[in-house]
C-alpha positions in Angstrom: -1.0 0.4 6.2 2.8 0.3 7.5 4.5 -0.8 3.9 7.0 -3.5 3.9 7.3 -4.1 0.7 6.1 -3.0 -2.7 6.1 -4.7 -6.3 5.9 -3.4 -9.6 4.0 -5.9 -11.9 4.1 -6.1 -15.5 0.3 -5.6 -15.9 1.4 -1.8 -14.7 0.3 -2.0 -11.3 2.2 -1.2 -8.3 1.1 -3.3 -4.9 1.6 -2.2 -1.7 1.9 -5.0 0.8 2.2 -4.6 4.9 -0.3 -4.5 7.9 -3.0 -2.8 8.4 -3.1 -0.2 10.8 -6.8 0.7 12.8 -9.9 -1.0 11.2 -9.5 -4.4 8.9 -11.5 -3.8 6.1 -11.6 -4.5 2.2 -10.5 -1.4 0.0 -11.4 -0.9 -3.5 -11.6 2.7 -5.5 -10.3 4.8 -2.6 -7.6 6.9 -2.1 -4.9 6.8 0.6 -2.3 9.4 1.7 1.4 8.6 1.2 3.8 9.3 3.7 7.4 8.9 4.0 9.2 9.1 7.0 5.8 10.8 8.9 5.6 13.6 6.0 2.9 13.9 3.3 4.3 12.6 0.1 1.3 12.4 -2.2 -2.5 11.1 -2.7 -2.3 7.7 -4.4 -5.8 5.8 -5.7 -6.4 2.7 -4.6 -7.7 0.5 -7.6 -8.2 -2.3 -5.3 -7.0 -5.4 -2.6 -4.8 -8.0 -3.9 -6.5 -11.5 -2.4 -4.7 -14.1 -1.6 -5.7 -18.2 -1.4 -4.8 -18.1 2.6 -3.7 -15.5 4.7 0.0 -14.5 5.6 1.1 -15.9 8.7 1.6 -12.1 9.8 -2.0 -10.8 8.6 0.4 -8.6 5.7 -2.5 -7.2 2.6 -1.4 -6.0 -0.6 -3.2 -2.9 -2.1 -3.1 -2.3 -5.5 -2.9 1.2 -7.6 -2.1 2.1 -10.7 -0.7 5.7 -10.4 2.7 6.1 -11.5 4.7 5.0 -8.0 8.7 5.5 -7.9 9.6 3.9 -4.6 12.1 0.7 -4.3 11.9 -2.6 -2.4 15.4 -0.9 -1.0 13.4 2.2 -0.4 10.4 1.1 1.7 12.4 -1.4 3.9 14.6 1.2 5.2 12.3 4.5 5.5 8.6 4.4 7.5 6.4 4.4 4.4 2.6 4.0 5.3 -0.7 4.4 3.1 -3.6 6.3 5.5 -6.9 6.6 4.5 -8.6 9.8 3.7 -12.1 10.2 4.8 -14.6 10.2 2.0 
């Protein structure tokens, strides 16, 4: 996923929303590599996919975790932040 934006929500979940890069499927449980600026910045666990009534008109998802995340909206929209899978 190429991150465009990220929200902190109250509930204490931090979603990741942008497009999906390779294969379109759902994620739930995983975890994802976190990298900034093409270099490794941490694992994060993926609690699940945030689902939406109707898709966004540019196919953006929103993944959800709930590990302690310290990035900004300022942050992501000017560095390359992306979430990669890791092969289970």
């Amino acid at each position: 996923m190429k991150i465009v934006e990220i929200f902190h929500l109250q509930t204490g979940a931090t979603v990741f929303t942008g497009s999906l890069i390779g294969e379109k499927k759902m994620f739930k449980d995983s975890r994802m590599q976190l990298s900034i600026d093409n270099k490794e910045d941490r694992i994060v666990n993926i609690a699940g996919e945030m689902l939406t009534n109707r898709p966004h008109p540019l196919g953006y998802r929103g993944i959800s975790t709930y590990d302690s995340i310290e990035l900004t909206s300022d942050f992501v929209k000017s560095h390359e932040c992306k979430l990669i899978e890791i092969e289970q």
